[in-house]
gemmi code that builds the backbone of each chain (N, CA, C; Angstrom):
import gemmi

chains = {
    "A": [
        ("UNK", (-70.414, 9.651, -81.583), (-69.733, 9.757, -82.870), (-70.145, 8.598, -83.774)),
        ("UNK", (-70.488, 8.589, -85.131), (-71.187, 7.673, -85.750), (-69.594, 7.589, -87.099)),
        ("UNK", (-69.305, 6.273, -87.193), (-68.250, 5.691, -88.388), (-68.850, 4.814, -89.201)),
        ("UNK", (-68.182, 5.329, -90.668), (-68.557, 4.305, -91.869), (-67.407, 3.208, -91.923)),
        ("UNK", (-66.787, 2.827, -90.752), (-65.827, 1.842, -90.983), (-66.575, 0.738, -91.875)),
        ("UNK", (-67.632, 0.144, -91.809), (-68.127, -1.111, -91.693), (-68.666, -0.987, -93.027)),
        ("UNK", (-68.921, 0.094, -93.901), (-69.643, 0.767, -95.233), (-68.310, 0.404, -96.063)),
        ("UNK", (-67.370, 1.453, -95.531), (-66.277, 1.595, -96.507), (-65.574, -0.246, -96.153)),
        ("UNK", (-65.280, -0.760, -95.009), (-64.783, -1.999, -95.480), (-65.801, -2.701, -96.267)),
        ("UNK", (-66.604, -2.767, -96.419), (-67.887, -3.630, -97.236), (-67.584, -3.029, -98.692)),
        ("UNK", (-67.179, -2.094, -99.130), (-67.041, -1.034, -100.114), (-65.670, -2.302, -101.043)),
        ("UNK", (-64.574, -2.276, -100.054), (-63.125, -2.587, -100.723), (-63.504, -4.525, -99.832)),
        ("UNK", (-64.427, -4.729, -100.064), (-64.378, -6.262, -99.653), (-63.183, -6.563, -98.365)),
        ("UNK", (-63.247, -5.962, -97.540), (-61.925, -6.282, -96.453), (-63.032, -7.043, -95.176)),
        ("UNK", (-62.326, -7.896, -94.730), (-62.593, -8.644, -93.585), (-62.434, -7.372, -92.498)),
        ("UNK", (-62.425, -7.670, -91.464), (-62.390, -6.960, -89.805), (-60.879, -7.698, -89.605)),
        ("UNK", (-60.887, -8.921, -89.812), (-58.988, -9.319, -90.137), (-58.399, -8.906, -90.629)),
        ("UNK", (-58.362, -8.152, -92.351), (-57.979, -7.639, -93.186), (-57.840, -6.578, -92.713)),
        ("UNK", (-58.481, -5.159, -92.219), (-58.170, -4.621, -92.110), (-57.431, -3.961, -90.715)),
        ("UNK", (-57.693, -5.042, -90.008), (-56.691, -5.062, -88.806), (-55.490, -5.454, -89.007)),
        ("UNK", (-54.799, -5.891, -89.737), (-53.473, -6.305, -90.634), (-52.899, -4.887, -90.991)),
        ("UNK", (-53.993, -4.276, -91.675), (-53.198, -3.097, -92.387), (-53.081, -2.147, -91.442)),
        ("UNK", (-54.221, -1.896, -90.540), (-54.062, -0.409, -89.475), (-52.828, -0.826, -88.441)),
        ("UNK", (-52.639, -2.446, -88.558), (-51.796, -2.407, -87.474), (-52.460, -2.382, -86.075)),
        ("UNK", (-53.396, -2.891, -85.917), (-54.350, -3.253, -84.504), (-54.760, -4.348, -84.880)),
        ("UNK", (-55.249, -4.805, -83.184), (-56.090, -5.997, -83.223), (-57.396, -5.954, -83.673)),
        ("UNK", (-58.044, -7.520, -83.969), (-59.455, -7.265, -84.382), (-60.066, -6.672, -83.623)),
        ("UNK", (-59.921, -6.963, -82.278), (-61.002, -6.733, -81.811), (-60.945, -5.359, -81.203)),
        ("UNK", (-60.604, -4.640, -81.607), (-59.955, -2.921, -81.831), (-60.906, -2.472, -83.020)),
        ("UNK", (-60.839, -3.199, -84.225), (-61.840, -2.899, -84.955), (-63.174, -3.365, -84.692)),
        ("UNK", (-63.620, -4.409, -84.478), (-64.805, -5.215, -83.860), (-64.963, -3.397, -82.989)),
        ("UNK", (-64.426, -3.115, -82.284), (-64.838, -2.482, -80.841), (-65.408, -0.527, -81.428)),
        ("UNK", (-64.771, -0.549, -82.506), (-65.027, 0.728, -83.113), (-66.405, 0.644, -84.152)),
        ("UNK", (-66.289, -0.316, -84.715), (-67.935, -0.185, -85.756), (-68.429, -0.805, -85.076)),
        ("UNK", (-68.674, -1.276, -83.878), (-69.927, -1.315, -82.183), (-70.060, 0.231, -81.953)),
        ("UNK", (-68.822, 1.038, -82.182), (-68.853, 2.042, -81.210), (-68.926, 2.126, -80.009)),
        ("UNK", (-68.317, 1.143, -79.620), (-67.515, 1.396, -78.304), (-66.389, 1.753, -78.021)),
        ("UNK", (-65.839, 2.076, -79.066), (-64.118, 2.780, -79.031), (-63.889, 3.311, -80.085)),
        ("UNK", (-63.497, 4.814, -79.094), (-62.930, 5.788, -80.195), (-61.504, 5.844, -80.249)),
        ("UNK", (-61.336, 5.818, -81.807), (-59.708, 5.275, -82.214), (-59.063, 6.756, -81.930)),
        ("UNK", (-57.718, 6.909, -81.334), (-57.117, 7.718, -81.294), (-56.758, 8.224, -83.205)),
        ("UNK", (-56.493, 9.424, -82.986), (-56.245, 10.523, -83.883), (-55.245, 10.256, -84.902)),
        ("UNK", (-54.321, 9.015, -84.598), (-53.078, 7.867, -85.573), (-54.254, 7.316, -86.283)),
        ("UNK", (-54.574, 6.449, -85.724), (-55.325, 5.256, -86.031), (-56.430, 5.697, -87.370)),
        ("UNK", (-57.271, 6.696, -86.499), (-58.037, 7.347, -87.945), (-57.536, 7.858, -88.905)),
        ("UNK", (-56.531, 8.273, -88.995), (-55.866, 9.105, -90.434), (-55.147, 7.389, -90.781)),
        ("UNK", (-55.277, 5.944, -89.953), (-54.292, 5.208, -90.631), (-55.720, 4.836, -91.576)),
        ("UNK", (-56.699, 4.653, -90.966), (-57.898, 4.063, -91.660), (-58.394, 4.830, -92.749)),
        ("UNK", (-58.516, 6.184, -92.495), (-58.566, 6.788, -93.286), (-57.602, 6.530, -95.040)),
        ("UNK", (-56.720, 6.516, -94.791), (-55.907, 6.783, -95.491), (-55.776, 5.118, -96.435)),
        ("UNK", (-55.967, 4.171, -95.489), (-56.616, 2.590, -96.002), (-57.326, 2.857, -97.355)),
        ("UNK", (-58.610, 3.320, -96.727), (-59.559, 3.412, -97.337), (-59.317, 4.348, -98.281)),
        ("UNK", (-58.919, 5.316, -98.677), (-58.401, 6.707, -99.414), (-59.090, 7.506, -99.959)),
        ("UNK", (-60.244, 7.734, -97.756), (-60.769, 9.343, -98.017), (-60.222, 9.934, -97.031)),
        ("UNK", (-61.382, 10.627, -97.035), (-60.861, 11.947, -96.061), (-61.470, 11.465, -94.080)),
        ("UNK", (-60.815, 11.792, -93.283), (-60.804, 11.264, -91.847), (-62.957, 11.924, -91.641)),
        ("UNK", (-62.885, 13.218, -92.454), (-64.350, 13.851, -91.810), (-65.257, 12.500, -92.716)),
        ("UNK", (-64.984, 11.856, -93.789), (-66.007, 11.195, -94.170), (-66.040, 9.860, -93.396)),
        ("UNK", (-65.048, 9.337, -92.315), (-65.062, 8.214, -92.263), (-65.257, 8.390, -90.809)),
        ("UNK", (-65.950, 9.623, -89.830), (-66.506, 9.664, -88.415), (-66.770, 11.123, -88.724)),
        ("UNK", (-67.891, 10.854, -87.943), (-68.969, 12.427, -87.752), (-69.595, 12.354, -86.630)),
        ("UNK", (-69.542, 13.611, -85.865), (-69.932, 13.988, -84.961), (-71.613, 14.091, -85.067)),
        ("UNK", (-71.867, 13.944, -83.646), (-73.083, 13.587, -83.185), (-73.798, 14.625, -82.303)),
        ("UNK", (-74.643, 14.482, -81.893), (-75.317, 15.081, -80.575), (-74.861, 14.803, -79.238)),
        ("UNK", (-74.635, 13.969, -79.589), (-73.929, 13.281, -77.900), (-72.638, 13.670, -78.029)),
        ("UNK", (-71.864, 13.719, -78.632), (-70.466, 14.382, -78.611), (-70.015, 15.785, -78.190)),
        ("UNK", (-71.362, 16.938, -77.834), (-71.103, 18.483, -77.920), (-71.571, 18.671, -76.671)),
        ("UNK", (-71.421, 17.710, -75.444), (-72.611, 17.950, -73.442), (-71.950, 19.395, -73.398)),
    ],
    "B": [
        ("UNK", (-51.556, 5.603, -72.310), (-50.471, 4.840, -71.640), (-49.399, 4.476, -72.645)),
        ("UNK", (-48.373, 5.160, -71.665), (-46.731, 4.734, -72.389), (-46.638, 3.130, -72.198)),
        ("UNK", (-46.459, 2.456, -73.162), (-46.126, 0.790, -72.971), (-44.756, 0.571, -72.256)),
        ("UNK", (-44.649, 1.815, -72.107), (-42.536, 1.679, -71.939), (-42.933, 1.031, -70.116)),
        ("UNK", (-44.343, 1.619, -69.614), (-44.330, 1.122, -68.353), (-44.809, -0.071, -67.902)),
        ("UNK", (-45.118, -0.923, -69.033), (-45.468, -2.458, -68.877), (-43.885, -3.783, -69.495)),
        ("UNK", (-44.312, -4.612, -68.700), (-43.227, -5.281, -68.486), (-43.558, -6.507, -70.112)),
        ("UNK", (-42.282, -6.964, -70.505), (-42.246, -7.766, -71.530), (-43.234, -8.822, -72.130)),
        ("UNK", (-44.149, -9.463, -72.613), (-44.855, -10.352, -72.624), (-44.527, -11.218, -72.055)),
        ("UNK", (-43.547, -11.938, -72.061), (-42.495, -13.152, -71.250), (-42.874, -13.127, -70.030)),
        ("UNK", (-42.466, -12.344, -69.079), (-42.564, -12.042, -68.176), (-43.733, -12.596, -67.432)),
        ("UNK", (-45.233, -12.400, -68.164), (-46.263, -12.885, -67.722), (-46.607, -14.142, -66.795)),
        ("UNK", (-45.537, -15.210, -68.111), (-45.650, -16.560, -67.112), (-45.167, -16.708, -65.799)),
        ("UNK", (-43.289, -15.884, -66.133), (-42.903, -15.819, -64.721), (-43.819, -15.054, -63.324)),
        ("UNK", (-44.632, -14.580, -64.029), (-45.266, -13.874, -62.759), (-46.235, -14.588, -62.241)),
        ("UNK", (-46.817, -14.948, -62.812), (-47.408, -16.405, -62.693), (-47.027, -17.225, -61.762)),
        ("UNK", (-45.940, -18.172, -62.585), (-45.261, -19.151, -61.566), (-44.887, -19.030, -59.854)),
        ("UNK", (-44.424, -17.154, -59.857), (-44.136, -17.241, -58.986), (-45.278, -17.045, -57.792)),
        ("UNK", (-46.385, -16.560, -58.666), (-47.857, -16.231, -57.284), (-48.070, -17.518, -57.179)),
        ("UNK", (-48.372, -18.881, -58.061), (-48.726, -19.797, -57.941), (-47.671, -20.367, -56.465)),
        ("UNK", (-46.390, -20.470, -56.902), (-45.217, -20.724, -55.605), (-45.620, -20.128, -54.539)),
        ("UNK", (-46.083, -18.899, -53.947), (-46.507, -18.168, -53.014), (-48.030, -18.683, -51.906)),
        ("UNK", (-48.712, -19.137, -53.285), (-49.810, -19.542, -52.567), (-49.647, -20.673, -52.332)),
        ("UNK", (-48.993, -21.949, -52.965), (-48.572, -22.509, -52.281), (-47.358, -23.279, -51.441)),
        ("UNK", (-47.205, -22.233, -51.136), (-46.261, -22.068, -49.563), (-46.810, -21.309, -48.357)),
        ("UNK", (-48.428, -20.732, -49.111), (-48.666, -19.665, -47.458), (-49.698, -20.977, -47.528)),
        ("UNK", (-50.128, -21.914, -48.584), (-50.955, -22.783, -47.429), (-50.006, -24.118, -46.791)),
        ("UNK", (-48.646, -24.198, -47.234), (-48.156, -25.273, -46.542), (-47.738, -24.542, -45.121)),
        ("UNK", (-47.454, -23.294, -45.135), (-46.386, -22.517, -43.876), (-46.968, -21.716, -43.090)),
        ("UNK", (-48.829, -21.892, -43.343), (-49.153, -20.923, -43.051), (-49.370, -20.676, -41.064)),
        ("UNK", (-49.235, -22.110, -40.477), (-49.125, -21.145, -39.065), (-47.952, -22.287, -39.106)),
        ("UNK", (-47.138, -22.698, -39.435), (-45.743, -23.291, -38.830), (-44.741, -22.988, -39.659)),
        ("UNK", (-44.299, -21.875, -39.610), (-42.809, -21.590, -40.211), (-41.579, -22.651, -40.080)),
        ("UNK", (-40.923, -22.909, -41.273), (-39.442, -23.688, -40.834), (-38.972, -22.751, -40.235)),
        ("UNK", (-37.922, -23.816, -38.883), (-37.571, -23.483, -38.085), (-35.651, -22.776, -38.654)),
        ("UNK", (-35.743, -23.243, -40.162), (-34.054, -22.626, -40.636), (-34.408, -21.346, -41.478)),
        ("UNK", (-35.576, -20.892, -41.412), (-35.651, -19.707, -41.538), (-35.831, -18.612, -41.006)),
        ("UNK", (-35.151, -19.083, -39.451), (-35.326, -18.259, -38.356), (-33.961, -17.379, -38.609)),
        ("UNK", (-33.968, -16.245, -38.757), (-32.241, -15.600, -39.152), (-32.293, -14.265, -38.350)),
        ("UNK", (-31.149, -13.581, -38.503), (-30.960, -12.259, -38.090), (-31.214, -11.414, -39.658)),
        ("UNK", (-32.199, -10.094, -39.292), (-32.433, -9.588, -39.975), (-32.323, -8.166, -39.453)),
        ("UNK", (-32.056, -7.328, -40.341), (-32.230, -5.693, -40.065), (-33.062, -4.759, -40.223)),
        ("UNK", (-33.920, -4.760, -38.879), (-34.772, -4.014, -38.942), (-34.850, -2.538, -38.717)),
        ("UNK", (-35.307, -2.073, -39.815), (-35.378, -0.487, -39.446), (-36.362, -0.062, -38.734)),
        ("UNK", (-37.145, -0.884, -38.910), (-38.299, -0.059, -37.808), (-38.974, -1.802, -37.265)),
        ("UNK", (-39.095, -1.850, -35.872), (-39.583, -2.760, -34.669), (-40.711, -2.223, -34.179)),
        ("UNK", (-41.931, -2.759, -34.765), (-43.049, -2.458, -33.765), (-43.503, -3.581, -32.745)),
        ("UNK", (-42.637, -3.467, -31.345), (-42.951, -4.448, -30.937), (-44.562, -4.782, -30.169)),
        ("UNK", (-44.925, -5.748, -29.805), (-46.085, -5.555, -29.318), (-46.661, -5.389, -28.103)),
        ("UNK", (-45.210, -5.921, -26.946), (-45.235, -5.502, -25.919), (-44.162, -4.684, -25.596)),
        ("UNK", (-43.694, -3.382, -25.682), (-42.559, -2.725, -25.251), (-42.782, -1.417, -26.468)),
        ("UNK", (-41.481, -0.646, -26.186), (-40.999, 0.172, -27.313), (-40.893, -0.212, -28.874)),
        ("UNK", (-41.212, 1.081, -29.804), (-40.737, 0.728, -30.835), (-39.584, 1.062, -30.933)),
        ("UNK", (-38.813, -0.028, -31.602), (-37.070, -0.165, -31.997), (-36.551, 0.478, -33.345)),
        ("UNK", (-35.725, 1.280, -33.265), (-35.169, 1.473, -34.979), (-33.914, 0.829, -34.975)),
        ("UNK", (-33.699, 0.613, -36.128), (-32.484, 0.389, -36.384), (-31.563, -1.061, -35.823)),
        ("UNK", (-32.302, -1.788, -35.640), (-31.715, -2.814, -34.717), (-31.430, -3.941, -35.534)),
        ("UNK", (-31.048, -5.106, -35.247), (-30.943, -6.700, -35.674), (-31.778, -7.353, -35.095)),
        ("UNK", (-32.813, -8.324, -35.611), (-33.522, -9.031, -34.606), (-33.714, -10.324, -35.233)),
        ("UNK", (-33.841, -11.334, -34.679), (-34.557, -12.542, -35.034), (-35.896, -12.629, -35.628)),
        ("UNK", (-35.588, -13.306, -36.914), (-37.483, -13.276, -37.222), (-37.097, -13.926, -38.333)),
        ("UNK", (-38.388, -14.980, -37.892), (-38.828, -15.912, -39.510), (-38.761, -15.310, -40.598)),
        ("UNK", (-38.552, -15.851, -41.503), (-38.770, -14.651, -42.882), (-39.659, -15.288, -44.132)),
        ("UNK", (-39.674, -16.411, -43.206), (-41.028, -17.397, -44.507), (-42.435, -16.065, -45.015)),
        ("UNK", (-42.747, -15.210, -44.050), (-44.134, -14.757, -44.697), (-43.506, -13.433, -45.176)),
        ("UNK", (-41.880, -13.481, -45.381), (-41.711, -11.943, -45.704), (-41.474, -12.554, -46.932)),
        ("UNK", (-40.487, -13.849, -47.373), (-40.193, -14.596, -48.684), (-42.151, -15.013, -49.336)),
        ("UNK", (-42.354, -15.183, -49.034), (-43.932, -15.662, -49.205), (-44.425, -14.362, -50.072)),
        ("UNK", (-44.333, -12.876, -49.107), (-45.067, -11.557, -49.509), (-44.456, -11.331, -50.594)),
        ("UNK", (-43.027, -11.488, -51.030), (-42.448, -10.958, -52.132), (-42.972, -11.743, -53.314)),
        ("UNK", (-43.089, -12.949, -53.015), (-43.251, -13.973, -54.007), (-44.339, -13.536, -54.680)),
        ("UNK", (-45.421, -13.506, -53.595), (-46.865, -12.862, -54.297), (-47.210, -11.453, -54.599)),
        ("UNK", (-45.954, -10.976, -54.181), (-46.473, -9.383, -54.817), (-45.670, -9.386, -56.276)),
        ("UNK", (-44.684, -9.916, -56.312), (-43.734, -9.786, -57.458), (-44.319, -10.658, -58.632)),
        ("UNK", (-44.954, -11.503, -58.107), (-45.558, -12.435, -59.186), (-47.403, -11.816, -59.739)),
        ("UNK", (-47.894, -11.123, -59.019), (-49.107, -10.593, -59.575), (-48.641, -9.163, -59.720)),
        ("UNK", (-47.468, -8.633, -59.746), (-46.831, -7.528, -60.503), (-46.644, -7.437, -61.851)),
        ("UNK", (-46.134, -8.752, -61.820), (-45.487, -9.473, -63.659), (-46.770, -9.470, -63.935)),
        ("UNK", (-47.598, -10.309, -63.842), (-48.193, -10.663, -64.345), (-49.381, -9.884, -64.824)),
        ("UNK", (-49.725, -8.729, -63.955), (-50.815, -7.798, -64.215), (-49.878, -7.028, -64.967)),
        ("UNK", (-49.169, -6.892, -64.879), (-49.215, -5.437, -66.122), (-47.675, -5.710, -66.843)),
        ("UNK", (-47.586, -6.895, -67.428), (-46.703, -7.356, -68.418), (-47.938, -7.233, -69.889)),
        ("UNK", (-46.980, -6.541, -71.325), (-47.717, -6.587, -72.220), (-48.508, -8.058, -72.488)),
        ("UNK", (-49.785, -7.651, -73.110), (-50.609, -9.124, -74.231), (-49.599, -8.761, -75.072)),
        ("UNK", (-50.029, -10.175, -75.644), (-49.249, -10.613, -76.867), (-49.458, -9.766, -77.724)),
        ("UNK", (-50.550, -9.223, -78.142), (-50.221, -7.775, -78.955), (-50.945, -7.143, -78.573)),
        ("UNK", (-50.025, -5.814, -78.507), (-50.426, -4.491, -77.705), (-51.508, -3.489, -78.734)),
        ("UNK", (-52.243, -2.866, -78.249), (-52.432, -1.938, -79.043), (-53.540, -0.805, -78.370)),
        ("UNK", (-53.933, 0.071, -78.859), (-54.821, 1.580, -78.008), (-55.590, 1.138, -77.613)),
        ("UNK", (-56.700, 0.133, -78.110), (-57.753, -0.376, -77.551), (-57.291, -1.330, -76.208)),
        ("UNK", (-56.888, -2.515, -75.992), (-56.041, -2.932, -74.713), (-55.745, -1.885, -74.108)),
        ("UNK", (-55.438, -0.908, -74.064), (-54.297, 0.101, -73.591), (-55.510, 0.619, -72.532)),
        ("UNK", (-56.622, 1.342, -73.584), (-57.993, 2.127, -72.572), (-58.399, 1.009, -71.776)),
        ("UNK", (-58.931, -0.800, -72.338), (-59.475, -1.356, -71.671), (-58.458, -1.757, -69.738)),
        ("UNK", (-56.911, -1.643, -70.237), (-56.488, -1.904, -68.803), (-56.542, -0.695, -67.993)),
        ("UNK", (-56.820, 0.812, -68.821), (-56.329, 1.903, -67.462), (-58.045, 1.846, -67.082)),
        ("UNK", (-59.416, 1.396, -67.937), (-60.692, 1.265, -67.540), (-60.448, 0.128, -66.144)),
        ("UNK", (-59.843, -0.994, -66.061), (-59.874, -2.019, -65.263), (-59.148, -1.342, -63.829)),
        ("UNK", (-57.931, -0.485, -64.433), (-57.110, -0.252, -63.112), (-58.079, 0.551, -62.159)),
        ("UNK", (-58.868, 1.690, -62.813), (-59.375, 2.614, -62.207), (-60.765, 1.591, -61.241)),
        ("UNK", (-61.417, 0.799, -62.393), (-62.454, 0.142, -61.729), (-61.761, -0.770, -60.541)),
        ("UNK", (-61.066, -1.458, -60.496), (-60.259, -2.161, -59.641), (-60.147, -1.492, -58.544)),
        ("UNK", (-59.377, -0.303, -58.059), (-59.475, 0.892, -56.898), (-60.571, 0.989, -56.461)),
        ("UNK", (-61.648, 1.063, -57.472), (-62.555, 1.876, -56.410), (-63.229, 0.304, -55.871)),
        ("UNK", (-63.334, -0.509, -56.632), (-63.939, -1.464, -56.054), (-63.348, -1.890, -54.377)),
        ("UNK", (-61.642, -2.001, -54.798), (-61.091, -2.408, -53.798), (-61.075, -1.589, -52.356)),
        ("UNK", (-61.526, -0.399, -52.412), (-61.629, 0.496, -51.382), (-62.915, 0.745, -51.059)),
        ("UNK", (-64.307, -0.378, -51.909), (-65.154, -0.698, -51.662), (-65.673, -1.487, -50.646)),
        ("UNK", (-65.062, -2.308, -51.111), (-64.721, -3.677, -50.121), (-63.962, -3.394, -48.628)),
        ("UNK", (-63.221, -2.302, -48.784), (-61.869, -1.798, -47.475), (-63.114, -0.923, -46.551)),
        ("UNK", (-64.271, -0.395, -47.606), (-65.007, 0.787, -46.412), (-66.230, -0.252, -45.793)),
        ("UNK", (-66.613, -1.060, -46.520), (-67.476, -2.434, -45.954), (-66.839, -3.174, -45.096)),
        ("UNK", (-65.240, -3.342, -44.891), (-64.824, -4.470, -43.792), (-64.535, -3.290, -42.507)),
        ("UNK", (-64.559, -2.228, -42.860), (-64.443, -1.265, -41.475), (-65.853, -1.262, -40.249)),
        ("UNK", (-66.689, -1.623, -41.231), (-67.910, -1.754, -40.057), (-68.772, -3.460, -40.209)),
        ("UNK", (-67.663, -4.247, -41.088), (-68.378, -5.550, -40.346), (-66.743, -6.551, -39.805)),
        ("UNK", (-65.834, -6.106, -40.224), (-64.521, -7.338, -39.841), (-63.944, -6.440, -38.393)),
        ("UNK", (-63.895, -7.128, -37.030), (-63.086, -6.524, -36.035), (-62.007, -7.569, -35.537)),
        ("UNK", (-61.273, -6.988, -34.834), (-60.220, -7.663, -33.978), (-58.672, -8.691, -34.792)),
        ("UNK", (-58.633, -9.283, -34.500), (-57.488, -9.905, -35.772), (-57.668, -10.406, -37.076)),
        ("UNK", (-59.541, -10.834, -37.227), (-59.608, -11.008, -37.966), (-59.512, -9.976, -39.230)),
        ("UNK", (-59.516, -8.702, -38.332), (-59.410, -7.721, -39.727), (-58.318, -7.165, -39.934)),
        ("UNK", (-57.118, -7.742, -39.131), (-54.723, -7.472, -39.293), (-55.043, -9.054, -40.467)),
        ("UNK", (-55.971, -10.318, -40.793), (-55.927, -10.853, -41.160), (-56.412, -10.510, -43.083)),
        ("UNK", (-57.504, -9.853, -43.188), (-58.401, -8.755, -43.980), (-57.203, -8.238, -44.447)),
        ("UNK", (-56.280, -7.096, -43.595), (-55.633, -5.865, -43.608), (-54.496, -6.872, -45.064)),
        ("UNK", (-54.204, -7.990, -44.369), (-53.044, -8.409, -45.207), (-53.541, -9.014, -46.671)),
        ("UNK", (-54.476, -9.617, -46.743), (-55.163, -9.791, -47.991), (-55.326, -8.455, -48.925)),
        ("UNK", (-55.480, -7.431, -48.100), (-55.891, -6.193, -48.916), (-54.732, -5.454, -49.370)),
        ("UNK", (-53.392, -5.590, -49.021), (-51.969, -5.771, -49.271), (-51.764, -5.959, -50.821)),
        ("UNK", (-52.954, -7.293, -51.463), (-52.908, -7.449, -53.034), (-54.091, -7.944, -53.350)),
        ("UNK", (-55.225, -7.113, -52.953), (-56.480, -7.212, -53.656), (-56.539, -6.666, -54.711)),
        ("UNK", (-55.941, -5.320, -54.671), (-55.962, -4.878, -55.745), (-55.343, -4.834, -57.152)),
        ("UNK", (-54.460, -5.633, -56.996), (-53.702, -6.122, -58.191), (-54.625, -7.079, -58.931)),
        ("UNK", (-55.373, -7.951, -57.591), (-55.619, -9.843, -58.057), (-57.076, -8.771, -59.143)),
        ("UNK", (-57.822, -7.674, -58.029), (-58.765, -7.402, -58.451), (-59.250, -6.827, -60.009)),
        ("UNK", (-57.944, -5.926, -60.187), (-57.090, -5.550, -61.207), (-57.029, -6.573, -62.733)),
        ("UNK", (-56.369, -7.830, -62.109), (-56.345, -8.657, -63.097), (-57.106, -9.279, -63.578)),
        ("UNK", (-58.487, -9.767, -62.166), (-59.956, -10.088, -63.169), (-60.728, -9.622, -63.605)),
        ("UNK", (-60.687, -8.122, -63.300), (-61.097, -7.160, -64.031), (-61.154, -7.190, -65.675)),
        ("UNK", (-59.728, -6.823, -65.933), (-58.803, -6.931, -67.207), (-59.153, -8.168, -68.007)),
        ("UNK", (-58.953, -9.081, -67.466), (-59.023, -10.758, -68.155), (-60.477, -10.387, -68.607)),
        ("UNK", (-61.727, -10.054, -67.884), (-62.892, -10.246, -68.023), (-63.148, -9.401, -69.122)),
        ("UNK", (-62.225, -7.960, -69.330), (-62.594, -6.835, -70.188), (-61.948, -7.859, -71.633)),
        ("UNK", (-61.411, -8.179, -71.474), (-60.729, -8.895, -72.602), (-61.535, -10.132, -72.983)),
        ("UNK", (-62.363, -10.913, -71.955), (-62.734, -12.193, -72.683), (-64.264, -11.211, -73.389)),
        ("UNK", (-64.718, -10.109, -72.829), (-65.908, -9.844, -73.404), (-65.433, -9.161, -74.814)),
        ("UNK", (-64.535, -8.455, -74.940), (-64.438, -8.033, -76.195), (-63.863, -8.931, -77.495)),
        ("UNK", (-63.301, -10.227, -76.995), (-62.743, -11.646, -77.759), (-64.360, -12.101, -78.078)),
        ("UNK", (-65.474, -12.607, -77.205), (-66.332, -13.186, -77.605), (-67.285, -12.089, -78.003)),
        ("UNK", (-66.937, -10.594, -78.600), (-68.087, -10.325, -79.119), (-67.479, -10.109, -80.494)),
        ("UNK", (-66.234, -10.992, -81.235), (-65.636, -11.226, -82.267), (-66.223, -12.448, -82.939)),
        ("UNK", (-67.039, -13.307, -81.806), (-67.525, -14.321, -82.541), (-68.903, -14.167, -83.406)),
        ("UNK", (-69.680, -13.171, -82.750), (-70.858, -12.418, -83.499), (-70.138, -11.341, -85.030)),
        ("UNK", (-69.248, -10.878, -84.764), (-69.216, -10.476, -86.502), (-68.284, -11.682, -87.212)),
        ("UNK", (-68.172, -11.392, -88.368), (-67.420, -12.055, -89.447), (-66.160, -12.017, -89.218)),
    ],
}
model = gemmi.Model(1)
for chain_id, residues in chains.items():
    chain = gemmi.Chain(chain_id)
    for i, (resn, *xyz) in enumerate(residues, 1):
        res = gemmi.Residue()
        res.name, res.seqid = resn, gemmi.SeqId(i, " ")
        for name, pos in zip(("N", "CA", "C"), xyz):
            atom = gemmi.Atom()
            atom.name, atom.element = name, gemmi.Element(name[0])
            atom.pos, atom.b_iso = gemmi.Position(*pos), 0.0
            res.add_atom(atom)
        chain.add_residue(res)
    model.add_chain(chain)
structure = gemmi.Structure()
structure.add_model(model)
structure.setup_entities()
């Protein structure tokens, strides 16, 4: 699964602190998702989503590796 | 994971304190029990080593390594799975990733001492393995946690 977390925070100037404040997680929860090593449960993305104020499909898209 | 099944943050230290107390008392007591902790106790089940097994009886018996076992199971109880200071989904996957890795490791280690540890030394093994898997559990966890803390120092 590929995320514009790291686009859209660069977008609204937010730290990886900053926006771990607002989703209500730790940094390193965010740190661990724009690595892509962790996929945020189905809260979490509509919280980021909704941060940012698009839509959940623009802010993670499915991949090749996501459909074995 | 429901958090409702992890114990308070607080808690942590006490669990702590008390494995630290445990270990050391199994190396001050460990082959000479005090002699005023010799008591009557109720045993439900007596496996003795020469004779019948007993149910239900009263018997004499030290209780230093039974006070000892509680100490260290109750204290790497707290302590493994009392919340971090802040909880959240990511912690949550990284401890049920540690618990699962922890098992298999520990029954790794249990199918390797079956064909090299024999005779008492492995009722000695048997009792260590009693809370390997907790201790194993917890450096697991600590380790999943210090790698994802220091790969905070590479971004901004």
């Amino acid at each position: 699964m590929k995320n514009n977390i790291k686009v859209e925070r660069a977008k609204k100037n937010f730290t990886q602190a900053d926006l771990a404040e607002k989703a209500q997680v730790s940094r390193q929860t965010i740190n661990a998702m724009e690595a892509g090593k962790y996929v945020p449960s189905t809260v979490l993305s509509l919280k980021l989503a909704s941060i940012f104020g698009v839509e959940v499909s623009e802010l993670f898209q499915l991949d090749k590796g996501d459909w074995k | 994971m429901k958090t409702n099944l992890l114990f308070p943050y607080k808690s942590k230290r006490i669990g702590l304190l008390l494995f630290l107390i445990g270990v050391v008392l199994t190396i001050l007591f460990y082959n000479n029990s005090p002699d005023i902790l010799e008591i009557n106790v109720l045993a439900l089940v007596e496996g003795k080593l020469f004779g019948d097994t007993e149910y239900f009886s009263v018997i004499k018996n030290n209780v230093t390594d039974e006070i000892i076992g509680i100490l260290l199971l109750v204290g790497l109880v707290l302590f493994g799975f009392s919340k971090e200071k802040f909880e959240d989904e990511h912690i949550n996957s990284l401890r049920l990733n540690a618990l699962i890795w922890a098992v298999y490791f520990n029954f790794l280690i249990l199918l390797i001492s079956f064909f090299t540890i024999y005779g008492m030394s492995f009722f000695v093994f048997m009792q260590i393995n009693l809370f390997s898997v907790l201790l194993i559990f917890i450096l697991r966890f600590r380790y999943l946690l210090w790698k994802s803390n220091k790969s905070l120092l590479n971004e901004e």
